[in-house]
C-alpha positions as CSV (number, residue, x, y, z in Angstrom):
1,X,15.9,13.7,8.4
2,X,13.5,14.6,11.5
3,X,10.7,15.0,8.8
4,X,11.8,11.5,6.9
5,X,11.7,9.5,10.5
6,X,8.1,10.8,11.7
7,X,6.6,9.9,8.4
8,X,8.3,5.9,8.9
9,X,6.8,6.4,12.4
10,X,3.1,7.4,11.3
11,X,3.4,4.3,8.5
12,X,4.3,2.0,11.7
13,X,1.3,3.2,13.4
14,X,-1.3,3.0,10.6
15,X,0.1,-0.9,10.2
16,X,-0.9,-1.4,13.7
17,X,-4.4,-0.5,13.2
18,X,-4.6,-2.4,10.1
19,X,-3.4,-5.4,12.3
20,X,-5.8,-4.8,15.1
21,X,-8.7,-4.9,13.0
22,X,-8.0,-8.6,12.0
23,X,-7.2,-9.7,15.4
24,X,-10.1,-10.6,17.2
25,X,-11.3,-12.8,13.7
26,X,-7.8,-14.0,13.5
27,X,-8.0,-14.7,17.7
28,X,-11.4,-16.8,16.7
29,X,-10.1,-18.9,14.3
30,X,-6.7,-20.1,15.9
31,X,-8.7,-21.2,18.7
32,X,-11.4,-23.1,16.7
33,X,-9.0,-25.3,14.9
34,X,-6.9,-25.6,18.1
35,X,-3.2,-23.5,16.8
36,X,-1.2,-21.5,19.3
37,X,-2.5,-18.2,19.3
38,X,-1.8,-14.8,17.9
39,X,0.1,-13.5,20.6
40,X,2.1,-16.7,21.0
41,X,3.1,-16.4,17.7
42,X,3.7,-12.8,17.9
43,X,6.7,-13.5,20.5
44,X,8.0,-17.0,18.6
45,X,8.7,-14.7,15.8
46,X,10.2,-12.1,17.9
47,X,12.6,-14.1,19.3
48,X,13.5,-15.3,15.9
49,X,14.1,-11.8,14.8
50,X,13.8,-8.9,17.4
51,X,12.2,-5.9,16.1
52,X,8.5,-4.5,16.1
53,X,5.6,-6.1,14.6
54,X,4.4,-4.5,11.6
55,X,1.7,-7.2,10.6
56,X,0.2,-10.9,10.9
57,X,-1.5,-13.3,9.0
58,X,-2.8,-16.8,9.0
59,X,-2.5,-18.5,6.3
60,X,-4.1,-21.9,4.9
61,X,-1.1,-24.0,3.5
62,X,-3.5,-25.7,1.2
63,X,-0.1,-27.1,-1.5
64,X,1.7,-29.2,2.1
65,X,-1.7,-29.0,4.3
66,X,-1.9,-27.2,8.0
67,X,-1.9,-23.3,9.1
68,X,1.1,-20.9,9.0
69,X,1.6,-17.5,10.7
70,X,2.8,-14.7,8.4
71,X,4.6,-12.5,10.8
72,X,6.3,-9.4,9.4
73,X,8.9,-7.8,11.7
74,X,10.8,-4.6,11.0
75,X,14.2,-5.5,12.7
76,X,16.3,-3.4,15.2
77,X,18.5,-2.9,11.7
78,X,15.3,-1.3,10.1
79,X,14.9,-3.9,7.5
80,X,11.6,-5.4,7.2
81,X,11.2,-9.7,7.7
82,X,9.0,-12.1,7.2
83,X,9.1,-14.9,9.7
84,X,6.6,-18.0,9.1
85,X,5.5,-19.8,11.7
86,X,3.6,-22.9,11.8
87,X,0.5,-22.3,13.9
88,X,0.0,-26.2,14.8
89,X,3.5,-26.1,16.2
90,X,5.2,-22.9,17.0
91,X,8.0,-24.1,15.0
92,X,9.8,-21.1,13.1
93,X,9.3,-22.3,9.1
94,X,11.7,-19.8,7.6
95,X,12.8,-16.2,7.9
96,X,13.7,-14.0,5.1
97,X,14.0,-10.7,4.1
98,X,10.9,-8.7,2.9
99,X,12.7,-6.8,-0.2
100,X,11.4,-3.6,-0.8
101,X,12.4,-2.6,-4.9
102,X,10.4,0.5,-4.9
């Protein structure tokens, strides 16, 4: 069991890296088209579902027009979420369940 919870805990880790390396481009471009930024969006989500962040993305909406954060959050229950945000707003879009079948 030990064994099964520091390999979730190195896969947690490894996301964050994956993350950081898109932040600072991510960082650039929120601010050049005037959305809240990465860290606001970060806590909206957050508060929509507490947990850990396991990933972010911006993402064009090009089928309804405008910018939406992709936040994925592993809850306190261990179940991963996907919370989308719109980035002109800060208005929480949906939240749903990120089903793993594998």
């Amino acid at each position: 069991m030990k064994k099964l919870l520091l390999i979730s805990m190195m896969g947690t880790v490894m996301s964050f890296s994956a993350v950081a390396d898109d932040l600072p481009e991510m960082q650039y471009q929120s601010e050049q088209l005037g959305l809240i930024s990465v860290e606001e969006a970060k806590s909206i989500a957050l508060e929509a579902k507490p947990g850990i962040v396991d990933d972010i993305d911006l993402e064009n909406r090009s089928f309804a027009g405008g910018w939406d954060y992709e936040v994925e959050v592993i809850g306190k229950d261990g179940k991963e979420w996907d919370i989308y945000i719109n980035a002109e707003t800060g208005e929480v879009r949906k939240v749903s369940r990120d089903w793993d079948w594998f």
